[in-house]
N, C-alpha and C positions, 0 to 999 in steps of 0.2 A: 553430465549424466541426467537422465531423466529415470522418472517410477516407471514400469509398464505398465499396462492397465489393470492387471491385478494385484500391481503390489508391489511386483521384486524389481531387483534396480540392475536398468542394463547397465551391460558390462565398458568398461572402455573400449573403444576399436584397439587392435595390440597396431595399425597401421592409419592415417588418415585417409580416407578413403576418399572416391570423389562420384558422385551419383549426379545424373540426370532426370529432371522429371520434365515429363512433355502434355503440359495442361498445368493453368494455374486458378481452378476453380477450388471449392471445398477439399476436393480427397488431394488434389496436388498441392497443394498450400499446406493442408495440413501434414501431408509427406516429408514437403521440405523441411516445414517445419521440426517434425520429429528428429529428423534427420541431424538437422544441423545444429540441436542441443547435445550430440553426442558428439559433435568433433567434425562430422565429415563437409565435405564444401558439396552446395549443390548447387547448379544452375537448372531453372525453372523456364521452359521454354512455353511461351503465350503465345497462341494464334492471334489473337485480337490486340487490339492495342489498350495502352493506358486506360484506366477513367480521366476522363480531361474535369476532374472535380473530386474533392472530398465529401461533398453535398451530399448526402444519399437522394434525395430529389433531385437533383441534379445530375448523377450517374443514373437512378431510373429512365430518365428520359433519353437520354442522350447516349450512351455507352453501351453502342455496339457489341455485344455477348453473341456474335455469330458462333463459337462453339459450345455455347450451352445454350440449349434449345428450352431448356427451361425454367431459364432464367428472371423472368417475369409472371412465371405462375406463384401460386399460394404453395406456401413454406411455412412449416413448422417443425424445429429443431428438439429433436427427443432426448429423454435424461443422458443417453449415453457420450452425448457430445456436450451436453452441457456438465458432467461431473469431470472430464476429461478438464473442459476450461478452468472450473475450479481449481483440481488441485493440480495441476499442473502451468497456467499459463492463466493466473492469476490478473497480473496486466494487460491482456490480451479481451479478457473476461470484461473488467471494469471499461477499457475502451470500449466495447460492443454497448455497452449499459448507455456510458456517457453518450452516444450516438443515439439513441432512444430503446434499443432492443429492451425488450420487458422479459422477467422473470413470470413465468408463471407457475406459482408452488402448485402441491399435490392435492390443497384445498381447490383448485380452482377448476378441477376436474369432478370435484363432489358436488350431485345433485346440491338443491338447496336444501332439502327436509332433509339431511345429513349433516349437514353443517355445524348444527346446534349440539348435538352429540361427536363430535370432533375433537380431540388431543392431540395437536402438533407433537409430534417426537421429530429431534432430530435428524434419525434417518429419514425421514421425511424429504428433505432437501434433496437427497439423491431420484427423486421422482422429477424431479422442477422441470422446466418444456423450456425454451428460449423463443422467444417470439421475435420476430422481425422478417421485413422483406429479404429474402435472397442478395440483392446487391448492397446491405448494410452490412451485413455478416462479409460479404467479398472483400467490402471497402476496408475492414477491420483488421480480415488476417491480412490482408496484402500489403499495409501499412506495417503491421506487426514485423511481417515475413520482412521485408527489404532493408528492415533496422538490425535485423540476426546477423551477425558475425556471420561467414560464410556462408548466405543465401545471396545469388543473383539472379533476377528473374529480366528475362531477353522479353519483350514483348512484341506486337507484331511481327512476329517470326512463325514460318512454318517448316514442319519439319518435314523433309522429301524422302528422306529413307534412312535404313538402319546400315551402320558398320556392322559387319556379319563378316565372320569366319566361321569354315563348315571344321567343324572338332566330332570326330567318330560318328559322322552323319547325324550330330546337334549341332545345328545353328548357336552360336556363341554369339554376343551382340557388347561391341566393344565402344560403342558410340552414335551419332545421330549424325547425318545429313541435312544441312540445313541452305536456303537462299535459292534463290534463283541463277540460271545460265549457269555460270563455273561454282558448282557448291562445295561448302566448306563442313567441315569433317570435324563434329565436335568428339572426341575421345574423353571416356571413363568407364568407372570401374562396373558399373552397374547402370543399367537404363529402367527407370519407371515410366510407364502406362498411366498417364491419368487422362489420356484426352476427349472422353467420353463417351457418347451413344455410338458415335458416329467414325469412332478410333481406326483407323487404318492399318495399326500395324498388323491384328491378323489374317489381314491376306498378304502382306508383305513376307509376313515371316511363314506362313504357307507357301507362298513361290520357295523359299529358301527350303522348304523340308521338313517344317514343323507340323506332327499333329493334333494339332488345336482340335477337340472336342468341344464339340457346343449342345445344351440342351436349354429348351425354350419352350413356354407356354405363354398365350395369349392373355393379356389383360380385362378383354372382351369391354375396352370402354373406350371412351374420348371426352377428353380435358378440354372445357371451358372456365377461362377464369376473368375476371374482369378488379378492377383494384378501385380504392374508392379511398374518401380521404373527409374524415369529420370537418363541416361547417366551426368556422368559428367562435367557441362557446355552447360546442355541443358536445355531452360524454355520448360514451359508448354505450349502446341500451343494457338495462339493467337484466344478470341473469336470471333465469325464472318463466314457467310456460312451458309455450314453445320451444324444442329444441334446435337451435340454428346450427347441427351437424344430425344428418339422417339419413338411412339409405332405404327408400320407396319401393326400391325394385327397380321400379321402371327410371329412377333417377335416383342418383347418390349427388349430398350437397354439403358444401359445408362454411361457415363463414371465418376467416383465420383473423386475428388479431396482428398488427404487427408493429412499425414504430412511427412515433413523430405524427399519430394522428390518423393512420393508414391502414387500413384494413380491404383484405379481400375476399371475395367469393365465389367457389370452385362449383359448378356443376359439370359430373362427369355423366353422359348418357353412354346407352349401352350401345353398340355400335350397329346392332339390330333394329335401332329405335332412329329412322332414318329422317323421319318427318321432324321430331325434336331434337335431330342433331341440325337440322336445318334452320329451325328456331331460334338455338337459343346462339348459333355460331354471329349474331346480329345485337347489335347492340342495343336494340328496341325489345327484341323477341328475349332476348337474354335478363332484361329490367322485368318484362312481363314476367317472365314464369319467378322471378323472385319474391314479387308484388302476392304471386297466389303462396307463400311459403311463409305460415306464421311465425317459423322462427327467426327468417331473413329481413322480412320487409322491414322490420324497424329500423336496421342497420341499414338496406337503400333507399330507404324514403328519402327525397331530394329535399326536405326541412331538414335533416338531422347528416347528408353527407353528398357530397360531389363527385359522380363519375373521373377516374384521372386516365382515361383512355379508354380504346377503345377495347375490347375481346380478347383475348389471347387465345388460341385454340392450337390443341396438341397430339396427333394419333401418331399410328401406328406402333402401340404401347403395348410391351412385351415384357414379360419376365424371363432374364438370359443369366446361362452359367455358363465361365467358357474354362474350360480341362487345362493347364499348362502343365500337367501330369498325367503322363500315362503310364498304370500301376504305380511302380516306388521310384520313376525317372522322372524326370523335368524333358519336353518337350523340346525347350530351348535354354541356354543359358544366360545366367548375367542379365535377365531380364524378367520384370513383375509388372501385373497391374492391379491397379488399385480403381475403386468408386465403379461409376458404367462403362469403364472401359471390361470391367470382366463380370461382373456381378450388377445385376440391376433387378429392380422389379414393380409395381405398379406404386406410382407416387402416390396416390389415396393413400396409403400406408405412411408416409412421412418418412422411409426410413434410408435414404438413401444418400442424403447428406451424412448423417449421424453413423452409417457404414462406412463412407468412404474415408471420413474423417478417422476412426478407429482401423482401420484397413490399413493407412498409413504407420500407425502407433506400433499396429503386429508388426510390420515389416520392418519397424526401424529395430523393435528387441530383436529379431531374430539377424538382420545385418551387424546388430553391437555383438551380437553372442557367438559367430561365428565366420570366418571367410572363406569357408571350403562353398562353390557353389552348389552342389547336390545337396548340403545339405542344410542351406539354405530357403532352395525350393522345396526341400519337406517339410519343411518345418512352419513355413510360410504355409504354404497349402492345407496343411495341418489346423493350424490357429483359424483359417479362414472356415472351415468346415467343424471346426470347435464352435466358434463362435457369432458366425454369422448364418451358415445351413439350416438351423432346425428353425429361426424366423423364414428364410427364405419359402422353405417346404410348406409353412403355416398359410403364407399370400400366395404360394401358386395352389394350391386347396382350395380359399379362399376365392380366386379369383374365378375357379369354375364350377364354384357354386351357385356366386353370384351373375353368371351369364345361364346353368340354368334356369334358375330363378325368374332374369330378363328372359327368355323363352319359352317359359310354360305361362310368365303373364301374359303372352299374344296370344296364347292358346285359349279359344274358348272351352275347348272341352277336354282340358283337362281337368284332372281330380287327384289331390292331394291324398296319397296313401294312407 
């Protein structure tokens, strides 16, 4: 058994069950994971192949993450996935450390002229942020995951379609198609959705009859990110000043700490702002506009840290919510998703790791607590609109404030009411 996330302890399955998830990034990993502390066997099906490394430098460079597209930008992991590690998955926690990931308490969020009047209280700890690049955290649970008792994760494997039987004109989904030429037929009980941005099965299970409801709004930016890595015998600049996260308007920026010496830095421009998307998508124009940014330059000045590649850059960046309920039915059965495969929204928020990861947690109490499928999918869909919706509603407000904002600053003549 595991705790849920707020406390109470799922139930034992009354049956072992056996689940698939298809994607083995953050929300699929931590799926399986949930999963397979209560009993059930999963198979974790990878588009991509192995890390050919333990190295987190090593998989940075080399390890192919063609299904996660954002896999090489700036990451930062919020309390909610990091108290999750705590009391839950403890060993799991201290690996990611041992690897270099850094704890960052809720001191380290406080201006400096705050500090000095500060009293650590223990609930304090439930605030902490986990720092590290994206593929340290991957390296960690996927090492974790393949040691679980009934997790098997298939790697370089795609998945080509859904077993589907039509049940009172609901698609039921009783397994995955998988390989090329003569494909083979993986059957269970339940199929999870982690495959991400880019996920295919809602048009699949669209052909079959399902209707999926989608609503979306615009991010109104693009993602610049470049990674850097401290000089030998140099710390990280002292805080204080300048603030090296801030949003201009006409640029949002921010510098992420992360492990083993590595640090990166995100400019996102607004997508109106086409001359300094052009900029900074270059790895010369992109050093420049840092150089003018008092709170960044100390962190790329080429004394104090080394470029480890070149640009990353990221659009067409949306905030989506996709329906697998319509009213008090489930559109389809025997089938959930979890992280961007159904919920997603603007990365400048950080919050889409730390969903997918807890997205997983909901779905595995509500598969320990019950195996009637309706009422599964309510209960699930429930938890997700409990507890992830009223963040989500917060950044799509957000995000089209901040594009009018970017729009009235090209305005010469406008005037603030």
């Amino acid at each position: 058994m595991i705790a849920s996330v707020r406390g109470q302890q799922l139930q034992e399955n009354v049956r072992p069950e056996k689940g698939i998830v298809v994607g083995a990034g953050i929300a699929g990993l931590g799926t399986a994971i949930a999963l397979a502390r209560q009993g059930v066997s999963v198979t974790v099906i990878d588009r991509d192949p192995p890390p050919g490394s333990d190295d987190p430098d090593r998989a940075f460079a080399e390890w192919p993450r063609r299904g996660v597209a954002q896999f090489r930008h700036s990451h930062v992991f919020l309390a909610r996935l990091y108290v999750l590690l705590r009391d839950h998955y403890p060993e799991l926690l201290a690996t990611l450390l041992q690897m270099g990931a850094r704890k960052l308490p809720f001191s380290a969020s406080l201006p400096p002229q705050l500090l000095d009047g500060y009293d650590a209280l223990a609930a304090d700890d439930d605030f902490t942020l986990l720092s590290s690049r994206r593929v340290t955290l991957e390296l960690a649970m996927r090492r974790f995951a393949a040691a679980q008792p009934g997790i098997e994760i298939v790697p370089d494997c795609r998945v080509q379609g859904l077993v589907l039987s039509p049940d009172s004109g609901i698609p039921e989904v009783s397994g995955v198609r998988i390989g090329e030429g003569e494909k083979q037929e993986l059957r269970a009980d339940f199929v999870i959705d982690a495959s991400g941005r880019t996920s295919p099965f809602p048009d699949l299970l669209r052909k079959a009859g399902a209707r999926i409801a989608e609503e979306s709004a615009p991010a109104g930016i693009v993602y610049f990110t470049r990674h850097y890595r401290l000089r030998p015998g140099r710390s990280e600049p002292p805080r204080g000043g300048a603030p090296s996260v801030a949003d201009l308007g006409y640029l949002k920026f921010g510098v992420f700490r992360a492990d083993n010496g590595w640090f990166s830095v995100t400019l996102a421009v607004p997508e109106i702002e086409d001359g300094l998307r052009a900029l900074v998508r270059k790895a010369a124009g992109f050093d420049a506009v840092c150089a003018q940014l008092p709170g960044v330059s100390p962190w790329t000045d080429r004394a104090c840290a080394e470029p480890m590649g070149d640009v990353y850059a990221m659009g067409g960046l949306d905030s989506l919510w996709r329906h697998y309920m319509r009213g008090p039915r489930p559109v389809v059965r025997n089938f959930f998703a979890v992280g961007d495969a159904v919920i997603r929204s603007n990365p400048l928020y950080g919050r889409g790791c730390s969903a997918g990861f807890l997205q997983g947690h909901l779905l595995a109490r509500v598969i320990a607590q019950t195996s009637d499928p309706l009422a599964r999918a309510q209960a699930f869909y429930a938890a997700q609109m409990r507890e992830i919706r009223p963040y989500y509603d917060i950044m799509v407000k957000q995000d089209a404030q901040a594009t009018r904002r970017a729009e009235r600053a090209r305005d010469p003549d406008y005037q603030p009411r």
